[in-house]
C-alpha positions in Angstrom: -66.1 10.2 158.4 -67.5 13.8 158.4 -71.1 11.9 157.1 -71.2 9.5 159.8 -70.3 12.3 162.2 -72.9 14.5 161.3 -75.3 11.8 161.2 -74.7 10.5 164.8 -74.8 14.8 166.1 -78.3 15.0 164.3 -79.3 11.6 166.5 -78.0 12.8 169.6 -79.1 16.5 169.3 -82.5 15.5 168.4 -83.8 12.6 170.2 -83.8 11.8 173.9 -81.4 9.1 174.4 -83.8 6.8 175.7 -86.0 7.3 172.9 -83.4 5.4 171.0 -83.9 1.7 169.4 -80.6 0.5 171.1 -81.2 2.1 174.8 -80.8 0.2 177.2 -81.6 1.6 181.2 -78.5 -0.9 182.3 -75.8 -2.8 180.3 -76.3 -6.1 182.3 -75.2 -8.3 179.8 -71.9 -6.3 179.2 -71.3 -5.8 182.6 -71.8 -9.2 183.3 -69.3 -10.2 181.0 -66.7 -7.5 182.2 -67.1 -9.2 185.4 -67.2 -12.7 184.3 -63.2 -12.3 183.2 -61.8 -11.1 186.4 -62.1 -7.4 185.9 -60.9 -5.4 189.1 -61.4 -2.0 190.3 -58.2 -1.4 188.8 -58.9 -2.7 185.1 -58.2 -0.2 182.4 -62.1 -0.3 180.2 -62.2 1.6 177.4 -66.1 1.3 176.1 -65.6 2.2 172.1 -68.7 3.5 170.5 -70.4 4.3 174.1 -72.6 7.1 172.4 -75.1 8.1 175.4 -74.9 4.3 177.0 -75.3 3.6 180.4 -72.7 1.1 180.9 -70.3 4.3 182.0 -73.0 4.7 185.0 -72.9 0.7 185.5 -68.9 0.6 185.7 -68.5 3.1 188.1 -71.4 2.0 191.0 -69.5 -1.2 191.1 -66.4 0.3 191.7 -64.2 0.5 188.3 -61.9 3.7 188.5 -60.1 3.8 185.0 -62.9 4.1 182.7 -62.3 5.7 179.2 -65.4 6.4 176.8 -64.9 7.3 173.0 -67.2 8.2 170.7 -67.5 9.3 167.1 -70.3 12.1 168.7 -69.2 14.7 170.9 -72.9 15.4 171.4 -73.6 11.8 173.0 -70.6 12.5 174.9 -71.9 15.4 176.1 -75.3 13.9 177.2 -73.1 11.4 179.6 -71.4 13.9 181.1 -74.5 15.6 181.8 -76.3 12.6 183.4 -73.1 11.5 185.6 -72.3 15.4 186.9 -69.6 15.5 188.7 -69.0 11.8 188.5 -67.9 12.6 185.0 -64.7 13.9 186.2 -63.3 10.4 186.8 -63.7 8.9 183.3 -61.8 9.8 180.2 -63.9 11.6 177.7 -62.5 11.2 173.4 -64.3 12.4 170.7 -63.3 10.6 167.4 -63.4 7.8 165.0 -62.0 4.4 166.4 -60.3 3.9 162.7 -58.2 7.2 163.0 -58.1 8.1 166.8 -55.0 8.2 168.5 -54.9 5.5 171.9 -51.9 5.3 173.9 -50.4 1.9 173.4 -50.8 -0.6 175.9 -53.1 1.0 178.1 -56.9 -1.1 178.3 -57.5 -4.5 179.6 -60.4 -4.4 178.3 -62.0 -3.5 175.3 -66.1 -3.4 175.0 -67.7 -2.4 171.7 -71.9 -2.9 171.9 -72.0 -2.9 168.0 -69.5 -0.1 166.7 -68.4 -1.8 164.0 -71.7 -2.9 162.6 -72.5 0.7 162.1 
């Protein structure tokens, strides 16, 4: 894990995210689909893999409240938090590997990966 780490903290420290192959100014498509199932204001989303992605931004200016973001790079985490301000507040932040991290049981409706497990 430590390699993968320190290879996501070298992208993230060294490139603007939107320099990135996979940037993308608005998830439409995900958030589209987030919609498409009935999500409400009240839906718990947990976006695995989010890196620097917009689709936080996206999920709260329509409304969604219980957002969770986590993240193998505490750097990319770090540029989102930056970007949102204080909006950043209302979102819950986790640094760690999806294969080891620790969730509380039974707590998201939904689950959107972009392409977390392909890397």
């Amino acid at each position: 894990m430590k390699k993968q780490q320190d290879h996501w903290e070298k992208v993230y420290r060294s490139k603007p995210s939107e320099t990135v192959s996979w940037f993308q100014e608005h998830a439409t498509r995900s958030l589209a689909m987030i919609r498409s199932i009935g999500a409400t204001s009240d839906t718990q989303i947990i976006d695995v893999g989010g890196g620097a992605s917009t689709l936080v931004d996206d999920l709260l200016t329509s409304g969604y409240i219980h957002i969770s973001v986590l993240d193998l790079s505490e750097s990319a985490l770090e540029v989102v938090r930056a970007r949102l301000g204080p909006l950043n507040q209302n979102i819950t932040w986790m640094a760690g590997d999806i294969r080891t991290v620790d969730l509380p049981a039974l707590t998201y409706d939904v689950w959107h990966d972009r392409a977390v497990f392909h890397f």
